[in-house]
C-alpha positions in Angstrom: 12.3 -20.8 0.9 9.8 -20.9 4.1 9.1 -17.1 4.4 9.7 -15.7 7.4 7.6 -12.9 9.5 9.5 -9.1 9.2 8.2 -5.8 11.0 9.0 -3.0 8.3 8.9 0.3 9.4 7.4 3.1 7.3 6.5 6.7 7.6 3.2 5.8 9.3 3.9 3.3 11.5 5.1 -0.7 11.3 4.0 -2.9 8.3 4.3 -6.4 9.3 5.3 -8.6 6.3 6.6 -12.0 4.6 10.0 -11.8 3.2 10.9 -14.9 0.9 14.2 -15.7 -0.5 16.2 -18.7 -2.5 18.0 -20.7 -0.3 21.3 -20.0 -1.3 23.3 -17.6 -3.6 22.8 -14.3 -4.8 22.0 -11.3 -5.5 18.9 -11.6 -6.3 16.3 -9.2 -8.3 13.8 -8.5 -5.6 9.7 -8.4 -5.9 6.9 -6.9 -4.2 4.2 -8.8 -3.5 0.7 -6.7 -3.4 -2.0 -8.7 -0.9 -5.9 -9.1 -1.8 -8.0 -7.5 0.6 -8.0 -11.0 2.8 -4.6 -10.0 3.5 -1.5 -11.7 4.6 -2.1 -15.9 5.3 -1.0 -18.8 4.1 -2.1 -18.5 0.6 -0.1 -15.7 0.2 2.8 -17.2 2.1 2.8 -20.0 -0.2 2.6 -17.6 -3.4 5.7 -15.5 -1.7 7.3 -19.3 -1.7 6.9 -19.7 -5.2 8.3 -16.1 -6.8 11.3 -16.8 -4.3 11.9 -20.3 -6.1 12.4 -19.2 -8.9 15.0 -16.8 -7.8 13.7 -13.6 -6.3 13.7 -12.0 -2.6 9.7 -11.4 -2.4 8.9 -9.0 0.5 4.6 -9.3 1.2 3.6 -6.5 3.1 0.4 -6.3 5.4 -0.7 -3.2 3.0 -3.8 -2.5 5.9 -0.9 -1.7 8.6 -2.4 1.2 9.9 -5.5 -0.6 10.8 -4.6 -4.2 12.2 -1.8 -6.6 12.2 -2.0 -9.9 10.4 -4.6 -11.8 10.1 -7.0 -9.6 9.3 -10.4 -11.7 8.6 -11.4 -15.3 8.6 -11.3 -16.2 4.9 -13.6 -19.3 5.4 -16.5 -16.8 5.9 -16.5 -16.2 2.0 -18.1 -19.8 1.8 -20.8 -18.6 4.5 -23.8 -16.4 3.0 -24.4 -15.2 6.7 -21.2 -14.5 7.9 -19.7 -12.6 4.1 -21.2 -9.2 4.9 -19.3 -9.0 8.0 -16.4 -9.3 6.4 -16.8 -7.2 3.9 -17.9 -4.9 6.7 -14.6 -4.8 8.2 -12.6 -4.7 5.2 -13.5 -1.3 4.0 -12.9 1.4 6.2 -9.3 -0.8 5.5 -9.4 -0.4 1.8 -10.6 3.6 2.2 -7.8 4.1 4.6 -5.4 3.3 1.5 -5.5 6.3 -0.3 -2.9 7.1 -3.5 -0.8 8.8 -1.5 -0.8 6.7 1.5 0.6 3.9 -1.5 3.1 6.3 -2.3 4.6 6.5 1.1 4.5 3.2 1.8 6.0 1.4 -1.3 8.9 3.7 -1.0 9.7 2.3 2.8 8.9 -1.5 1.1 11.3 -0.5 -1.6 14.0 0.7 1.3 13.4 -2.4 2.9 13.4 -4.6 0.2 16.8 -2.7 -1.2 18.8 -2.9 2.2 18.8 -6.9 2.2 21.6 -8.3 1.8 20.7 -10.5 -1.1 18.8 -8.4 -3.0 20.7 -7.2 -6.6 21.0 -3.3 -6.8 18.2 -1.9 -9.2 14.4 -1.6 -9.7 12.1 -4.2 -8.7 9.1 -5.5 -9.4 5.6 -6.0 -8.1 3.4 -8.4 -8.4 -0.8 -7.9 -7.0 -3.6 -9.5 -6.6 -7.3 -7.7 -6.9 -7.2 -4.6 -4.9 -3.4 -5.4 -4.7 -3.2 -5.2 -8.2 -4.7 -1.9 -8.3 -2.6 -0.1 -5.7 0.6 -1.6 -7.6 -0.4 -0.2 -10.4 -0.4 3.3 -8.0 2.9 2.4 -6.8 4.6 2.6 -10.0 2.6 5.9 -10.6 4.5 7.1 -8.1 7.8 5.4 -8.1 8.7 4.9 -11.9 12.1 5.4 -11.1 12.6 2.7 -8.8 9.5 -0.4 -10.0 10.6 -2.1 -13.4 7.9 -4.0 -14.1 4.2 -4.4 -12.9 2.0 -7.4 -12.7 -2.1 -6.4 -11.6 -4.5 -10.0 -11.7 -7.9 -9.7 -11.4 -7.5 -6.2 -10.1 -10.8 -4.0 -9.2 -11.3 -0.1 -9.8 -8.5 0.6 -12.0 -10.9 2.7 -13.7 -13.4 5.0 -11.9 -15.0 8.3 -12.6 -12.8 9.6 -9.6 -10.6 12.5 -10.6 -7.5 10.3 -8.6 -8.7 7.1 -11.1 -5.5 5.1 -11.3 -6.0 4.8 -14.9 -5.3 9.0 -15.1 -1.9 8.5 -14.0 -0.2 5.6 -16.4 1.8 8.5 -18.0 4.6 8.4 -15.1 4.9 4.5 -15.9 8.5 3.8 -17.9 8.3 0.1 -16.8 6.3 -2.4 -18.3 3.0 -3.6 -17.4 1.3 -6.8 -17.4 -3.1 -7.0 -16.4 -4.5 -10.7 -16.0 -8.5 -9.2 -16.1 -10.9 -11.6 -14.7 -13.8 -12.2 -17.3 -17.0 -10.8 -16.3 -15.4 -8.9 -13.4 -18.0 -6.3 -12.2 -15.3 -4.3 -10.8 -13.3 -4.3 -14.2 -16.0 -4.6 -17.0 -15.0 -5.0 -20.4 -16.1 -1.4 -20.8 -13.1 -0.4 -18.2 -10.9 -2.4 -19.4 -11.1 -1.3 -23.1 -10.4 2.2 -21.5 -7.8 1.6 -19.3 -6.2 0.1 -22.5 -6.9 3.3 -24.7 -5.3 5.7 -22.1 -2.2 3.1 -21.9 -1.8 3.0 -25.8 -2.6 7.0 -25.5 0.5 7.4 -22.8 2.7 5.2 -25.0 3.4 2.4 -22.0 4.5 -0.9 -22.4 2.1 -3.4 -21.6 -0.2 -6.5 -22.2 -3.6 -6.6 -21.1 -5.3 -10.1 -21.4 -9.0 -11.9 -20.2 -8.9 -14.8 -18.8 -12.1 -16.6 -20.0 -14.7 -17.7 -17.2 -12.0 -16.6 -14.8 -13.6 -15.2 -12.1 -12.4 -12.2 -9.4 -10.3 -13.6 -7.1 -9.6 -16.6 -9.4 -5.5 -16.9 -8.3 -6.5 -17.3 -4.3 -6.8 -20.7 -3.0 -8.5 -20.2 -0.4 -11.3 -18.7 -1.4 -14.4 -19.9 -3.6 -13.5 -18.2 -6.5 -10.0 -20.2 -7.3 -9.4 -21.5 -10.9 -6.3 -23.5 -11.1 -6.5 -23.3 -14.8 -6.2 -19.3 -14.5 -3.6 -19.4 -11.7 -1.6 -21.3 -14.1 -2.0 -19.4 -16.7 -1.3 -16.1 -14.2 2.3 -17.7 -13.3 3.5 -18.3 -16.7 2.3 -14.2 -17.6 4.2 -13.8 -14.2 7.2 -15.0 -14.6 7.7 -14.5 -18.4 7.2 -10.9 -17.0 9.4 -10.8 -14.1 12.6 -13.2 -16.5 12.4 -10.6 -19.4 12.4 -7.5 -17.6 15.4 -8.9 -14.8 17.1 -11.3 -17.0 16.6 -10.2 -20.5 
């Protein structure tokens, strides 16, 4: 279940990527995975690992293609007060390259991708993301409800904005069923966004659960990083895969 390195080629160039799958047998339902803005590494490797144990193909996509290949920053500078701006630095002309429709044309080539392997069961997937990863999933099924069956968002950031593009605007085109793990005290998803992402969900009839993880903070499923709760990442796997069992499985 070791996931291997794939180049997948989209509309705007090649996305390099993870693709994890069981070790024998099939089909399988197949999964997105949705990156944090750290971006592909062995966190997310090992998290591509896991899904694909419990039998899904997982396909992990470099989502800041069109700026650099994998790896994209040094993750240990989060731990570093004089190195963390920098990083941040670099990440966002990344994250402002990734615009709703850049999400749109990219999930449909994962979704091709994802589709064409051998292994994978014919049907909608699934995806799974993780802060800003979260967010743009929830964009992707915005744009592909026809093809995404289920969403999973933890700890994601900026679902709602005063932007007229908000990703909140858009949960009407959603038929799937959505699942957000909210970080408590998240500054980029207060409790004041969160309640109104939930009133324009109930308002667009979606299916969905929307949950706060107490003293959880942003970030808290990663690792690697400083802001890792193994008590939340737990909890994130069962919301996970109670998700990803009912909607493939029944």
């Amino acid at each position: 279940m070791q996931p291997t390195s794939v180049d997948v080629p989209t509309a705007d160039g090649t996305a390099d990527a993870y693709l994890a799958r069981p070790d024998s047998g099939g089909p399988f339902p197949g999964v997105l995975l949705f990156m944090d803005a750290f971006g592909l590494r062995p966190r997310l490797a090992e998290m591509a690992a896991t899904i694909a144990a419990r039998g899904y193909v997982v396909l992990a996509p470099n989502l800041f293609h069109r700026s650099a290949r994998s790896p994209l920053v040094d993750v240990s500078a989060l731990a570093d007060d004089s190195r963390r701006g920098e990083l941040f630095e670099r990440l966002g002309p990344m994250m402002a390259a990734l615009t709703p429709d850049a999400v749109a044309r990219d999930t449909a080539a994962y979704l091709d991708f994802l589709a064409a392997q051998p292994d994978v069961a014919p049907g909608p997937a699934a995806i799974t993301g993780y802060c800003m990863g979260g967010t743009n999933a929830l964009r992707a099924i915005e744009a592909h409800p026809d093809r995404i069956a289920a969403v999973a968002a933890f700890h994601a950031g900026r679902v709602v904005t005063d932007a007229p593009d908000s990703p909140h605007l858009a949960v009407g085109a959603v038929t799937g069923e959505l699942y957000f793990g909210h970080a408590d005290q998240d500054p980029s998803m207060t409790a004041e966004q969160i309640e109104t992402l939930e009133k324009a969900l109930d308002a667009a009839g979606v299916t969905y659960r929307s949950e706060v993880y107490p003293g959880a903070r942003h970030g808290y499923t990663q690792a690697d990083t400083p802001m890792y709760d193994a008590r939340a990442t737990d909890r994130h796997w069962a919301a996970l895969f109670d998700l990803l069992d009912r909607t493939f499985r029944g």
